[in-house]
Structure formats: C-alpha cells, structure tokens
C-alpha positions as CSV (number, residue, x, y, z in Angstrom):
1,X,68.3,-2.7,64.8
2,X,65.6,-1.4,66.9
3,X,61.9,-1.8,65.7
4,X,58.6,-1.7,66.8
5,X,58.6,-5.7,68.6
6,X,62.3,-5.7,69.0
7,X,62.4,-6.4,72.7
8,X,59.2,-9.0,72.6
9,X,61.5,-10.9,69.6
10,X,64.6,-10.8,71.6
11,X,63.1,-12.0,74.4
12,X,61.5,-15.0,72.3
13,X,65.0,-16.3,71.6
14,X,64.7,-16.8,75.2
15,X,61.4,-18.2,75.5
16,X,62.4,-20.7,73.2
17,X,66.0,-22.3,74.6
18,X,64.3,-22.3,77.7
19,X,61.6,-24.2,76.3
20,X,63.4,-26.6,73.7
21,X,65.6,-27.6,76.8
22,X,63.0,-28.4,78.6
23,X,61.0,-30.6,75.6
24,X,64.1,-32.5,74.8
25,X,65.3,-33.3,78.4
26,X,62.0,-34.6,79.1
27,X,61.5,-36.6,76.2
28,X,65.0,-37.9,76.1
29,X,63.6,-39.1,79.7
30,X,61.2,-40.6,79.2
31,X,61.9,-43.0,75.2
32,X,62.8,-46.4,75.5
33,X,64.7,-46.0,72.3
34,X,68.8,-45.6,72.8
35,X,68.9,-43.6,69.5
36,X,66.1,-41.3,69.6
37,X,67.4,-40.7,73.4
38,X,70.9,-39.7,72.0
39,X,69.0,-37.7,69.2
40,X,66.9,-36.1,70.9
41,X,70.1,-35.0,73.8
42,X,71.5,-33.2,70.9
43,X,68.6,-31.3,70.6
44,X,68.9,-30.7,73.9
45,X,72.7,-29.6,73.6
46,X,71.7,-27.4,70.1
47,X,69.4,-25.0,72.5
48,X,71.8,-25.1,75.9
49,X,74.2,-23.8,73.1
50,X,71.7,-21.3,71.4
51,X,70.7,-20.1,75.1
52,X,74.1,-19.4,76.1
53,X,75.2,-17.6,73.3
54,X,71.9,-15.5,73.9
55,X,72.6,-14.6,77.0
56,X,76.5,-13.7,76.2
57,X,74.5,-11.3,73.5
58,X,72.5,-9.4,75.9
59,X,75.3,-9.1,78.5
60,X,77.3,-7.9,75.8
61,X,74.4,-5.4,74.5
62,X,73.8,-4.4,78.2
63,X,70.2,-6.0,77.4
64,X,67.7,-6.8,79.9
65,X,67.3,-10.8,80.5
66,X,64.0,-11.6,82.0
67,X,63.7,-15.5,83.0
68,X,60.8,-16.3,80.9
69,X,57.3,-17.0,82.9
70,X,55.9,-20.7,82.1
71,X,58.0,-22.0,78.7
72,X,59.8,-24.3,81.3
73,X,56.5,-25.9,82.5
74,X,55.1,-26.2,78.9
75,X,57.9,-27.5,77.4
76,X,58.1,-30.2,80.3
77,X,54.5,-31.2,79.2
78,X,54.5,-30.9,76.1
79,X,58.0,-32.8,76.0
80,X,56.5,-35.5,78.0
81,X,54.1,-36.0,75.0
82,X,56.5,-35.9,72.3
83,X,58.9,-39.1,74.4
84,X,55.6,-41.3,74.1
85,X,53.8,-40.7,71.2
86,X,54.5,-42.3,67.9
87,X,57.6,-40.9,66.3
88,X,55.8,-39.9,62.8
89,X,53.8,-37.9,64.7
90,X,56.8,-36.7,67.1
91,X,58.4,-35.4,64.0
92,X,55.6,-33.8,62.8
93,X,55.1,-31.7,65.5
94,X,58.7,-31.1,66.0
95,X,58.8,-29.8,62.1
96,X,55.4,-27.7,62.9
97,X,56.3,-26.4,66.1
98,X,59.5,-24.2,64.5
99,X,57.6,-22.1,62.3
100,X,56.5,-19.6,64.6
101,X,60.3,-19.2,66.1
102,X,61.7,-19.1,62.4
103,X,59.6,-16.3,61.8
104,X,60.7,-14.2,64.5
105,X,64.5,-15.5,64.2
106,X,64.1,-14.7,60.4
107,X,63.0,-10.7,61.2
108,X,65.3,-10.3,63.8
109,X,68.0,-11.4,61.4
110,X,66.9,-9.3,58.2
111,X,66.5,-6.1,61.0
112,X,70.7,-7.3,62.5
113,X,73.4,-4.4,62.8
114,X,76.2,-5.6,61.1
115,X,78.1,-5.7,64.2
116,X,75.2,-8.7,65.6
117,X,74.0,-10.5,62.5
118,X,76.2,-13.2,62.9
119,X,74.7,-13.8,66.0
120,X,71.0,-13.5,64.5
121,X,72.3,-15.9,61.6
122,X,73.3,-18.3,64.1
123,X,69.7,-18.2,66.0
124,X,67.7,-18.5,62.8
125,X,70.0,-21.6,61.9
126,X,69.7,-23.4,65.0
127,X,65.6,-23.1,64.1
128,X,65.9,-24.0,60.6
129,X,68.1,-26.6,62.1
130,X,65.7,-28.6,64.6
131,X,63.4,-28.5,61.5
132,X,65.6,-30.0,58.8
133,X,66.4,-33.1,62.0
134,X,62.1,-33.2,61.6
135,X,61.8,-33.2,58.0
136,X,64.8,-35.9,57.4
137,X,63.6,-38.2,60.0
138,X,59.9,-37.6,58.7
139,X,61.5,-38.7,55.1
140,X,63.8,-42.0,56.5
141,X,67.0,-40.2,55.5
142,X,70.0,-41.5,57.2
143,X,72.0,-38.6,59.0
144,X,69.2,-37.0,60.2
145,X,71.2,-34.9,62.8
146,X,74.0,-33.5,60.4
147,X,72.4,-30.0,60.5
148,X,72.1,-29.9,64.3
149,X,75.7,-31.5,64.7
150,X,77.4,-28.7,62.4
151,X,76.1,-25.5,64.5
152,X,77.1,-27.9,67.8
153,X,80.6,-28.4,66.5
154,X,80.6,-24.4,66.0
C-alpha cells in the first residue's frame, strides 16, 4: 500500500471529515430553509461517519492521527458562505469543491491492500457521494440525497 505521498493522502482523509463537518454544521446554522437545513445535516452525518471509520482504520493500522492544523477554521468560513449564498451557486461549489478529495480518495483506493480496500472504497464513495447530492440538486432531481443516505444506512 505504501507509496511515495501515502501518509500526506491518508492524512487528507482527515483533513477533509474535519473540514466537511465543519462546512455543513455551519451552513446548516445559518439557512433559513427547513429542507436544505435537514440536507445539509446529512452531509454533516455522511463525514462524522467517514471520520470515524478513519480513525477506527488508523488505530487498527497502528497509524499516526495528527489533528489537522486550520481545516476546521476554513470550513467554518467557508461553510458560513455556502448557508447564505444562492443555492445554484452553493451546489456548484459543493460539486467543484470534491474533485481534489476524489482524486486522492481514488489513488489511495487503486494503491488499497486487499485487507483495507473496502475501507478506501467506502472513502472514495462518500466523495463521489457529496458530489452526486451537488449535481442532482444542480439538475432539480427529486431524491437528491439517496447517494448520501445509502453509505449512512451502511
């Protein structure tokens, strides 16, 4: 499993939960709409979830786990932004904003042991997950959160 950047995209996974908490609690927060407050709690409860399995995986692995420095803070501001702006543009962002985390979570899934790869699976689909919520409320579609509800009910 190990290759050059392992540690940096391991420790992503945390970067990210940490962050993704903190952007959906805070725009939760702060809408004055009951559904996008209930959707975007279950994007809140999709990276609690992620975060704890990640850190069941590196007490399992015997891995390091380094609080991240500052994703807290950002995603507080930039979750703050997201709960007022208009929701086209919400989405957007929201859809934009998972590429660079699907990357990583995509290498360190092709680069899993057998023994982990479910647990890699899991992280790549909880990105590609958030996105899909994005793209289907960028599109109108009804059901928006079925992806998101499926890993939950995991």
């Amino acid at each position: 499993m190990r290759y050059p950047g392992y540690a940096d995209d391991l420790q992503r996974i945390h970067a990210s939960e940490v962050y993704g908490i903190a952007v959906f609690d805070t725009a939760a927060r702060l809408t004055r709409d009951a559904d996008r407050k209930r959707q975007w709690l279950a994007l809140k409860a999709l990276e609690e979830q992620t975060l704890a399995r990640y850190l069941a995986f590196m007490r399992e692995t015997g891995g390091a786990i380094t609080e991240p420095r500052f994703w807290r803070q950002k995603g507080l501001v930039e979750g703050a932004a997201l709960g007022v702006m208009p929701w086209h543009l919400a989405m957007t962002l929201l859809r934009d904003g998972t590429q660079p985390f699907q990357k990583t979570f995509a290498r360190l899934r092709e680069h899993a042991d057998p023994a982990h790869a479910a647990f890699f699976a899991y992280v790549f689909a909880h990105e590609k997950a958030i996105e899909a919520f994005a793209v289907r409320e960028l599109a109108g579609q009804a059901n928006s959160l079925q992806a998101v509800e499926a890993l939950l009910a995991r």
